[in-house]
C-alpha positions, 0 to 999 in steps of 0.5 A: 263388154269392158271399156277401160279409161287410162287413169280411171276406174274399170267401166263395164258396159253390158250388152243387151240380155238377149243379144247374141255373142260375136265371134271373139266372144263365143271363141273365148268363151269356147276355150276357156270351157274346153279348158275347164274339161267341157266339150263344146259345140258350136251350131248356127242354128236350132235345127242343126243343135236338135239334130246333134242332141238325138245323134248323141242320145243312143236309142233306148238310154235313159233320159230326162229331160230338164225344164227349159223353155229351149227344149220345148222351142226345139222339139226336143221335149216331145222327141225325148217324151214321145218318140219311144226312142228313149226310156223317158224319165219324166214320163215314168215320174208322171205315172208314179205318186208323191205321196206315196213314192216320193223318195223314189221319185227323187232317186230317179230324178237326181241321176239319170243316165242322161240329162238334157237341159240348158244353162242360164248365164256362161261366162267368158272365163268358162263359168256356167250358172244354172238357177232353180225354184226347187233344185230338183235338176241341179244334181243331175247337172253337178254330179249324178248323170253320168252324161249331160247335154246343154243347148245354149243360144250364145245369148247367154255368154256374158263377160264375167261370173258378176255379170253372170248373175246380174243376168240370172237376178235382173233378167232370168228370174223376171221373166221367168217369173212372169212366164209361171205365172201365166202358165200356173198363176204362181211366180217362181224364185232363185232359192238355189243357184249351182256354178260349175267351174270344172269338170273331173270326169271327160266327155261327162258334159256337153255345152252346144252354143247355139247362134240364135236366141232360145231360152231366157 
């Protein structure tokens, strides 16, 4: 990702967005996570990251699911909303008022007991960075959930926390923004960015590096 000339400045070179990591990175990138207090999976597909989600999630738990174009491609939004396996968090928001229970609602959308979502840039020193319009998901990511579930397509590893958010701002945010648009005739913005560096509480969040592309 870096190429370094003898007696020249540093020369970063960038590997296209949406080009899935080689085997050195993703192992890089895998152990520094793992050292960082995040436990790491590792798939060859989407079907096999589906399955591992609904076989960590105990029937009957507490679950929210995050926006995230990954989940809605696996399925994994209708099995969360749908299946009646699992106490469905945005189904209860659904049936509630803002106008009138706003503050409850974002009680219960801060800290569910599970929180299944995924990431928009990972770096190879194990920094994770997720962006959002609102910051409605970001505590349930940093703090409140007391389990969280990340499915990311190996896309997403880049060399650096620079690159990293050169990947959120010049790829992420774009076609994001043009993805809202489409669906709501509104664009959409980075107003909070949260990065995670480590994590205190063991087994509290769960990266599965997909080797396939899903997501932006």
């Amino acid at each position: 990702m870096a190429l370094y000339l003898p007696g020249t400045v540093k020369i970063k070179i960038m590997k296209p967005w949406d080009e899935l990591a080689d085997e050195t990175s993703i192992k890089k990138t895998v152990d520094s996570l793992t050292a960082a207090g995040i436990d790491v999976l590792v798939v060859d597909n989407g079907a096999a990251a589906k399955a591992k989600v609904l076989e960590m999630l105990p029937k009957g738990a507490e679950v929210m699911n995050m926006s995230s174009v990954t989940l809605e491609t696996l399925g994994l939004v209708k099995e969360i909303n749908e299946s009646g396996n699992y106490d469905s968090v945005k189904n209860k928001l659904k049936q509630m008022d803002r106008k009138t229970q706003g503050v409850v609602m974002q009680k219960l959308g801060a800290a569910p007991e599970w929180a299944v979502g995924s990431v928009h840039a990972v770096s190879l020193d194990g920094h994770i960075l997720i962006a959002s319009n609102t910051g409605s998901q970001l505590s349930a990511n940093a703090y409140s959930s007391a389990h969280v579930i990340w499915v990311v397509g190996t896309q997403k590893i880049v060399a650096d926390l620079e690159e990293a958010r050169t990947r959120v701002y010049e790829y992420c945010l774009p076609t994001e923004d043009k993805h809202m648009r489409e669906l709501y005739g509104t664009g959409s913005n980075v107003s909070k960015l949260l990065q995670i560096s480590r994590e205190k509480v063991p087994h509290r969040l769960t990266l599965i590096f997909v080797k396939e592309k899903l997501g932006v």
